[in-house]
N, C-alpha and C positions, 0 to 999 in steps of 0.2 A: 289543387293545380293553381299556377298562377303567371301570368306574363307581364310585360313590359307594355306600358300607357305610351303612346303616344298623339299629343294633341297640339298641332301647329295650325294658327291663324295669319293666312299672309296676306298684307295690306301695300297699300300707297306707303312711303317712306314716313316711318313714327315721329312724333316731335323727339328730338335729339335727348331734351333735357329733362323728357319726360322717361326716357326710357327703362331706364333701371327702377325706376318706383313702380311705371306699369307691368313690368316685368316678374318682379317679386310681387307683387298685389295678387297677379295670375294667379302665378304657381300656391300662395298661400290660399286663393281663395280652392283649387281646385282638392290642396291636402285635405283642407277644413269639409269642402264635401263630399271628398272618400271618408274620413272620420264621423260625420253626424251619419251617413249611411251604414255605419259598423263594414267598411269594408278594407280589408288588410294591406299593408304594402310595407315596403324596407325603408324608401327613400325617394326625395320626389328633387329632379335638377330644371333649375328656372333659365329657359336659354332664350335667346335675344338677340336680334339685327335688325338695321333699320327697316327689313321689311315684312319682318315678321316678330310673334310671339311664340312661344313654345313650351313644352311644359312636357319631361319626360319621369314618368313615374316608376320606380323600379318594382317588382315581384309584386305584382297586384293581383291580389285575388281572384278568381274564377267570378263568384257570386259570392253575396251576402251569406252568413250562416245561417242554418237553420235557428232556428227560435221556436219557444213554446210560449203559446201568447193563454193565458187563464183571463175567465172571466165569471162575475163573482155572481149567483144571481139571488131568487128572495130565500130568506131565512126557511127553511125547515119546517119550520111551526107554522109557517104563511104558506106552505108550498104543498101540504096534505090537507085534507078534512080529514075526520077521525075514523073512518074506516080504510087509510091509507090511499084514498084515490086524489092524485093530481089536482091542483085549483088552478080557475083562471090563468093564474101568475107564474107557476111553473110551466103551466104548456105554454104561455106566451113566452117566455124566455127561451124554451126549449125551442119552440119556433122560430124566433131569431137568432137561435146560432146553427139552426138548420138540422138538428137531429132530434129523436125522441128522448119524455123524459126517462126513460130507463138509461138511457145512455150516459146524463148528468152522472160527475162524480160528485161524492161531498167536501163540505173545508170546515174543520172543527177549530174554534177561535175561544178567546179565555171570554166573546162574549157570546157565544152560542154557535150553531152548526149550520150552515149555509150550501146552499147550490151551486156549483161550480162545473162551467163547460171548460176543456182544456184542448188545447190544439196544438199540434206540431204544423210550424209556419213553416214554409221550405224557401230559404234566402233569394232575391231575384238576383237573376243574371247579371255582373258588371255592363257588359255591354248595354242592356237597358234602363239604366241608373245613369251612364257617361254624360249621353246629351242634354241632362236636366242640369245637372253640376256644373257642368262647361254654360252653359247659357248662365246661370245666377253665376258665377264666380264673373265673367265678363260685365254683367251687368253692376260689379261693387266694385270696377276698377275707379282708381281717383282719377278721372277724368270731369276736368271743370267746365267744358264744351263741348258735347259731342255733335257730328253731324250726318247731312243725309246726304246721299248721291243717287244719280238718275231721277226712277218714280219712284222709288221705294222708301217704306216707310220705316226702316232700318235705320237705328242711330251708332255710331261709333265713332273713335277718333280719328278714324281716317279709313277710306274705300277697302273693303275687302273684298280679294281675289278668289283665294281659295282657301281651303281647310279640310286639314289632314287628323282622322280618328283613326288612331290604328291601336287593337287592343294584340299584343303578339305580333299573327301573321294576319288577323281579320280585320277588316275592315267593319267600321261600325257604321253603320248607316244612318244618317242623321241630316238636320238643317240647320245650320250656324249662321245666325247673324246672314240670311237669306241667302245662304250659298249652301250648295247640297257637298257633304262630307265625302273628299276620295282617296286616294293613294298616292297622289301626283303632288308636286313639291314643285318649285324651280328655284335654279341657281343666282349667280351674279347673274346683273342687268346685262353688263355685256358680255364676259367671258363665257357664261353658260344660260342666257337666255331661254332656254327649250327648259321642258316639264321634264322630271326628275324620276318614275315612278317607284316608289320603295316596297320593299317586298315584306318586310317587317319594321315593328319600331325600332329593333337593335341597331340595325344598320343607316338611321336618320345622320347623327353626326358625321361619319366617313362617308357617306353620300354626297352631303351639304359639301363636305369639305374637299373631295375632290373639283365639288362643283364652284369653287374660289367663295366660300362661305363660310368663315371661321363662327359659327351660332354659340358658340358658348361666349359671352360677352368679356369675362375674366382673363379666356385667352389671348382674344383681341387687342386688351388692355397690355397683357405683360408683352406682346409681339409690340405693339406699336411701344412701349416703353424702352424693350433691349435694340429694335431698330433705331430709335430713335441717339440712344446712348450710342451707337455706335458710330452715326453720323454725325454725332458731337463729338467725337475724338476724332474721328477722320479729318475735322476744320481744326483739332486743337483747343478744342475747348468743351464745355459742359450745358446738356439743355437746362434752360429754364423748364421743371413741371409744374405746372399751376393742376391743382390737383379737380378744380372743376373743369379746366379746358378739356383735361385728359378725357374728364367720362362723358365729354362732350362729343369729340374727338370719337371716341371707343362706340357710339351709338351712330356717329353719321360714316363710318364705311362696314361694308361685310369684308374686305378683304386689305387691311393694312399694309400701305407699301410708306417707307422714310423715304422722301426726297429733300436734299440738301439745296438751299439756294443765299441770293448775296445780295447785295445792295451797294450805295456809295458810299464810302466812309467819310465824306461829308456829311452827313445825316448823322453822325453820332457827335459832331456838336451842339444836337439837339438835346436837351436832359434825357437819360436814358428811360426813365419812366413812362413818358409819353413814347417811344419806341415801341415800348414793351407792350404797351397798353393797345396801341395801332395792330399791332402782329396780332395779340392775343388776342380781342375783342373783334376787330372787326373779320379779321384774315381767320384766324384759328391757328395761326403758324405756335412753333416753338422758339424762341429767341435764344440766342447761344451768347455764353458769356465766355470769359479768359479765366485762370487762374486765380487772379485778384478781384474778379467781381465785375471785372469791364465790359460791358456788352461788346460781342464782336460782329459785324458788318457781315455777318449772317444769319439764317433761319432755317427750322426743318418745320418741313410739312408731311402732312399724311394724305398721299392719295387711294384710291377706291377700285386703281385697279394697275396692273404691270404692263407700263407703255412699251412698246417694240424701239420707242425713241423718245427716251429720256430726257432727252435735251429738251423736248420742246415742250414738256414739262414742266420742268426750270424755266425757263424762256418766260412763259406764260404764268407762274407766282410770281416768279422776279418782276415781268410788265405791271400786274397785277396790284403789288407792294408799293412802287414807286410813289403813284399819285397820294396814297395814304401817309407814306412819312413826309411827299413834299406838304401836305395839310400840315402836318403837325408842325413842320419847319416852319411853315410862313406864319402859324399862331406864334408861334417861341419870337420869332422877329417881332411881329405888330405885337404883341405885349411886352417886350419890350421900352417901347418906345417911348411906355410911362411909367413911372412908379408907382407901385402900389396905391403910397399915398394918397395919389390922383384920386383914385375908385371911391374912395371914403363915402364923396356927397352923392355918390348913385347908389349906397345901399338903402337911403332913404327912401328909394321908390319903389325898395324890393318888400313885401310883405311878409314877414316870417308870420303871424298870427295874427288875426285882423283882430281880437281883442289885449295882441302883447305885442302889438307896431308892428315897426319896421326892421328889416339887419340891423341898419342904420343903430336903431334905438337899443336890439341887442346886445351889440358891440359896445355902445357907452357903459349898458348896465354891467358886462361884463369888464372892463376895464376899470369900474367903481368897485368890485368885488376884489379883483384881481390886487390891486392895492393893498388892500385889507387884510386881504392872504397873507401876501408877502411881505407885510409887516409884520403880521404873526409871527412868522418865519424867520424873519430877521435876513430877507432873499430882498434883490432889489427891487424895489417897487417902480423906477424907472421902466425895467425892463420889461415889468409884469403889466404898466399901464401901455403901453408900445405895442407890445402884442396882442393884445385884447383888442386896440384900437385896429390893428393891420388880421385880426383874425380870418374876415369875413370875406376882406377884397379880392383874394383871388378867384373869388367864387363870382364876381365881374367881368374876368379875361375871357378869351377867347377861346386858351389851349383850354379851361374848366369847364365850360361850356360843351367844349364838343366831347370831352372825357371826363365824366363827371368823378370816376372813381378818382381821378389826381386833387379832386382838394386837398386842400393844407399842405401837399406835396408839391406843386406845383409854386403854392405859394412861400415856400422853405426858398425856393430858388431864388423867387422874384426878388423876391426881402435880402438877398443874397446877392443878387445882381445889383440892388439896389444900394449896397453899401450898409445895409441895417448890422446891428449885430448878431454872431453865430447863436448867441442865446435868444435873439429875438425870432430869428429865421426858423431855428430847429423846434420852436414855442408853435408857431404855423403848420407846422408836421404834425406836432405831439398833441396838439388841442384832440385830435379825432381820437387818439387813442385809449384804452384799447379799442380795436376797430370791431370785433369780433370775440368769440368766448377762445380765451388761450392765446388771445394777441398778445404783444410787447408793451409795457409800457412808457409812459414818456422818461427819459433819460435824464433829461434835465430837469432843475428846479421850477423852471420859468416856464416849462410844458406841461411841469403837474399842477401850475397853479392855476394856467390858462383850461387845461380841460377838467377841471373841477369847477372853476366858475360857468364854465360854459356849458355842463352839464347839469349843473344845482340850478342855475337861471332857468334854464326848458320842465326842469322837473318843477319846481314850486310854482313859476307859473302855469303852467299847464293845471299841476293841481288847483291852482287859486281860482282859476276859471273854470272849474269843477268837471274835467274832460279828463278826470285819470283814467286810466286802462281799467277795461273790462273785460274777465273773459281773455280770447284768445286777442284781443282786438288792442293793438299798442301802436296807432299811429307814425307814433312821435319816439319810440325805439325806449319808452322810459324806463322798462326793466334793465335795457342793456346800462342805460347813464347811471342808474343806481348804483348795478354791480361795479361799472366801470370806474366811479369814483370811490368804493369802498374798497377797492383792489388797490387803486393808487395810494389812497388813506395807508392802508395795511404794508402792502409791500413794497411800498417806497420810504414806510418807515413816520410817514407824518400825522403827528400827535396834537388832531385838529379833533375838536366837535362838533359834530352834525350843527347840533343847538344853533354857536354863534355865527358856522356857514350861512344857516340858512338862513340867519337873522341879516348876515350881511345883505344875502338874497332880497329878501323880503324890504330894506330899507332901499335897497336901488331900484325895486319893484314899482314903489312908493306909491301913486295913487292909480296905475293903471289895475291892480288887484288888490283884492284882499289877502296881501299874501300871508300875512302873520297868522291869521285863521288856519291859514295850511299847515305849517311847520309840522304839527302835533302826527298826521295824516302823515308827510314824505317821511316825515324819520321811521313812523310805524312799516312802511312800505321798504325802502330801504331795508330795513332790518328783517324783514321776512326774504331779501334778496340772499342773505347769510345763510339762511336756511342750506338750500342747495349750494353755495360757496362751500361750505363746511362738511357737506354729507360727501360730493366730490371729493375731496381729501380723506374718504374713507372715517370720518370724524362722526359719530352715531346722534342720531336728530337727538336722544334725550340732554347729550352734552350742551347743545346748543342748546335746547328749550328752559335749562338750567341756567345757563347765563344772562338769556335774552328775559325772561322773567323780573331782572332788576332796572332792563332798559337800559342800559349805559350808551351813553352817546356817541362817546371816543373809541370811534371803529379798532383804532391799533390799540387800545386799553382792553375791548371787548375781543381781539385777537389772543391777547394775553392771557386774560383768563380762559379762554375755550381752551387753549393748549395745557393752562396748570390744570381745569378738570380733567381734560381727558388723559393728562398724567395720573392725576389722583387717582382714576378710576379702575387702573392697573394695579394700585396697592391692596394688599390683604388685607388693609382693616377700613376697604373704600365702603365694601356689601356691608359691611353692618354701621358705620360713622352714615350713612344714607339711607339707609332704612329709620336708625334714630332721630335723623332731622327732620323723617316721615312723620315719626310719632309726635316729635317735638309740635309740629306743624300742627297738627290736628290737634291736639292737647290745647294751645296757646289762641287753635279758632274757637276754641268753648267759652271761652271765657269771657264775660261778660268787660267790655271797656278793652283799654289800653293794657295790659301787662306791664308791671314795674320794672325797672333796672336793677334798684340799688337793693342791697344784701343786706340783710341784719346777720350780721355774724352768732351773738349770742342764740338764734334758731337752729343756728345747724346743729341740729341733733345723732345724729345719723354719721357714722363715719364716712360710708361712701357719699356722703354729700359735701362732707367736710373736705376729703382728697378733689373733688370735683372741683368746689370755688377754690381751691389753692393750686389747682392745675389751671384754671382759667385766668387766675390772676397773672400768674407767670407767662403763659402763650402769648396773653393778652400784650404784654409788654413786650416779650418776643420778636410776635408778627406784625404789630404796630405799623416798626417803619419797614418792615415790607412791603406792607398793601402802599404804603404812601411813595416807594419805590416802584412798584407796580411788579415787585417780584411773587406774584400767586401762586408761582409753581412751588417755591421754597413754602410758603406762608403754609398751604396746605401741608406740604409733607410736616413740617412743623406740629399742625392739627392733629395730622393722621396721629399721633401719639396717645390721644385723648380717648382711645378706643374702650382701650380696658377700663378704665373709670368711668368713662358712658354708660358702658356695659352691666359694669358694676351698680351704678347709681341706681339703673330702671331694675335691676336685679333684687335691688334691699331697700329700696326706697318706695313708698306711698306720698305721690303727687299731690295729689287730693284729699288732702289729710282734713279729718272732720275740725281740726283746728285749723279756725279761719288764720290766722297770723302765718302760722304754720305753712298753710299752703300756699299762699303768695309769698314768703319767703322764698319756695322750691317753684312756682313760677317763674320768678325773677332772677332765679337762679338757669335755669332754663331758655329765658327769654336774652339770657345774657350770652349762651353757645350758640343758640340760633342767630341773633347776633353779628357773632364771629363768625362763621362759616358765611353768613350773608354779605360779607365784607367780600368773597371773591365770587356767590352765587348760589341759586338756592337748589344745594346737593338733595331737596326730599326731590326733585325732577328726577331725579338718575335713577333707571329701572334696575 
């Protein structure tokens, strides 16, 4: 037999942002203990509103199953004296499992015959297993502060009301988090205030949901998404969904209603970012754009319940909205009033690290860097030293200030309003990016050069002042600058090295660190960042552990070859040219010293050794100016030919030939394919 779990805890309204974490956390912890308790079920659904948690489990088992528990007791020859009467140690065993010893069965083993009691366990009742499972599953919710309310010495993340155990049609009796478990539920705060009571767990959802409580969180979500869609075509235009407002959004109502409202179209002489930024963050609204992108002089919001007079709904976002974008207007004005350049001598007072200065000093070192780049580059250094210099300032206004997320955004405008140019301005944007894992990155030159110095500068020094990341512990966001400068490296195409980056780094550093000690450390760090870059793309970690093995420094060079391996490693003659370099490897660690290069031809004895150096002589010339093209993918397929004569060679050949000459011939013959294949990366990694 089996029914349906039902187990709702309903509190004071949940943290918004917390909600979907604690929600799933539930429901996994309470799977995990119907499972550690061996008890059955189909499927367990995690539902959720702001003022409750919930957790319904499908076809759950009656009770545990029965079980036969053995228990093993003394040896046989320890459990008679020789007349066949019982010792000590048998009746004491036989005593502690409660029966006589005739009753004992035995257990014969390949190391002798032992006493064995045996018992048919009969599984406990679900019902009296629930309340212990619900209390630990509540107690491993990720909640980083819980508290107390009234006298009670109950912790949780906010006041609980009541709570509902319902196995079936039964009610389980129990005490949750200091409230005694009943059948009673209630609705929306205001629509359906009054207690709810359910007759069984089946009918929990169409309950709630008469009662204005959409409890499944997913549905909430796609209601408040197609309402919302529809009030953005209603205005003519499309919402903006920011996909954290949404779930934000989707936790703070039980019952989604779209309400459409408006603003003055004076306000959108304001840059629309800070618009968006005012609605989203402070309001929660959704901000509605045009066809082309243009924000429109209105918003949709989500209300908690269906007013009899809508209007004054509107009325009340619209009042609501006003004072926040006039904020942001009058920032957009009073900064204004200066240029940028103004800001420059106040970054000096600002502390980015108290052993790596000031913004101020920041901004110099990245502007010394910045140069350097784009010299390399052959990009203008004018404009690379400009923006470095104007990186920091907008992070002095007013509008950044109250909206932190608009750096560099803000300051795109300034630099724009200011007359700078469009490559200096969009350099101001693009320094941040990528912003996140899967952001854009910078577009222009003078963006990519600006957020590589500005990334390499926080990393080396950081390292140099021996504060790299620990652990989960990344202050200073340094795994994201790693990855975020080897993506630009890569996919923007720029064929820089680490090395002389960070030696630029390191000389602009000059004597507030010891930064040239670091290098060795951020490049090693960096390059374990590739790691997961690579596995991402579905790219298998030995590929990578094969390349990164030689160290290359030039991210887009080290891109190059991960893609000719894991070419290679789709060819037919990849499993055994990889396993040979396996052997090659281990062969060439034996030997005492350095392994030779050069070939005495009159040695080669042996024909397959002979076709071997006149296949490598050829390749060798071949792939040459491949590798120095940095074409690896050709260079290998090239290789891949060399199979059969590899094959061949370890086939008919003895290595280690009792003639000393002999065998360092066919060392250095060996030592010369290993070699070659090390020229794109070392194929014995490849499993």
């Amino acid at each position: 037999m089996s029914a349906d779990l039902l187990i709702e805890i309903g509190t004071e309204e949940l943290p918004p942002k917390a909600l979907a974490k604690l929600s799933d956390a539930f429901a996994q912890g309470i799977g995990d203990g119907l499972k550690t308790a061996n008890v059955d079920f189909a499927a367990i659904e995690a539902h959720a509103a702001p003022r409750r948690l919930a957790v319904i489990v499908k076809d759950v088992s009656e009770a545990q199953p029965d079980r036969e528990v053995e228990k093993r007791g003394p040896a046989v020859q320890a459990a008679f004296d020789a007349e066949g009467n019982p010792s000590k140690a048998a009746q004491g065993f036989a005593r502690g499992c409660g029966v006589d010893v005739a009753d004992l069965d035995r257990m014969k083993t390949d190391k002798g015959e032992w006493l064995l009691f045996r018992l048919q366990e009969k599984g406990r009742p679900t019902v009296e297993l629930i309340p212990e499972i619900v209390e630990q599953s509540l107690a491993k919710l990720p909640i980083p502060k819980r508290m107390r309310w009234g006298d009670s010495d109950v912790e949780f993340v906010r006041p609980v009301h009541w709570v509902v155990l319902l196995f079936g049609k039964q009610l389980i009796e129990a005490e949750i988090l200091g409230v005694a478990a009943g059948r009673h539920t209630y609705g929306h705060r205001f629509h359906h205030p009054q207690a709810i009571e359910l007759t069984s767990a089946d009918d929990y959802v169409s309950r709630l949901q008469t009662a204005y409580v959409m409890v499944d969180m997913q549905q909430r979500r796609d209601a408040i998404l197609e309402q919302t869609r529809q009030q953005a075509e209603a205005l003519g235009g499309e919402a903006i969904i920011d996909g954290n407002l949404l779930q934000e959004v989707t936790a703070l109502v039980e019952w989604p209603v779209a309400v459409a409202g408006s603003f003055d179209t004076h306000f959108l002489e304001v840059p629309k970012e800070s618009l968006i930024s005012s609605m989203q963050d402070h309001q929660k609204y959704f901000p509605v754009k045009d066809s082309r992108g243009n924000l429109l002089a209105s918003f949709i919001t989500i209300s908690n319940i269906e007013s009899k007079d809508v209007s004054q709904v509107i009325a009340g976002n619209e009042r609501v909205i006003r004072p926040r974008l006039s904020d942001a207007a009058f920032f957009w004005e009073q900064d204004c009033k200066q240029p940028l350049e103004s800001r420059m001598a106040s970054l000096d007072k600002v502390v980015f690290q108290n052993k790596l200065g000031s913004l101020g000093d920041k901004s110099r070192r990245i502007a010394q860097v910045a140069e350097k780049i784009a010299a390399s580059l052959g990009a203008s250094t004018e404009h690379a030293k400009r923006a470095a210099l104007l990186s920091k300032c907008d992070l002095m206004t007013d509008m950044v200030y109250e909206f932190t997320d608009l750096q560099g955004i803000m300051g795109r405008y300034y630099a724009l309003h200011d007359g700078e140019p469009q490559e200096v301005a969009d350099a101001l944007d693009e320094q941040y990016m990528p912003r996140f894992a899967g952001d854009q990155l910078p577009a222009g030159v003078t963006g990519q050069i600006l957020a590589i110095a500005d990334k390499l500068d926080t990393l080396l020094g950081i390292f140099a002042i021996g504060q790299k990341p620990t652990g989960e512990k990344d202050p200073f966001a340094l795994r994201r600058a790693a990855l975020g400068v080897l993506r630009i490296l890569i996919e923007c195409k720029l064929d820089l090295d680490l090395r002389d980056l960070l030696g630029y780094c390191a000389e602009a550093l000059g004597d507030v660190a010891d930064a040239g000690a670091a290098i060795d450390d951020v490049i090693h760090f960096m390059l374990e960042r590739l790691r997961v870059y690579y596995t991402s793309q579905n790219i298998s970690v030995d590929v990578y552990e094969a390349v990164v093995a030689l160290k290359p420094t030039r991210p887009l060079d080290f891109d190059q070859r991960i893609h000719a391996v894991n070419s290679f490693r789709e060819l037919p003659e990849a499993e055994s040219l990889a396993a040979a370099n396996k052997r090659i490897r281990n062969i060439l660690k034996k030997v005492a010293g350095e392994p030779g290069m050069q070939i005495n031809t009159e040695l080669l004895q042996e024909s397959a050794e002979v076709d071997l150096h006149k296949s490598l002589q050829f390749l060798s010339a071949l792939v040459t100016p491949l590798f120095e093209q940095g074409d690896y993918q050709t260079a290998l397929q090239k290789l891949a030919t060399l199979q059969s004569t590899v094959d061949a060679f370890f086939d008919q050949v003895m290595v280690m030939a009792d003639d000393e000459a002999l065998k360092n011939n066919r060392l250095a013959l060996l030592n010369q394919l290993s070699n070659l294949f090390l020229q794109v990366a070392d194929l014995s990694r490849l499993q």
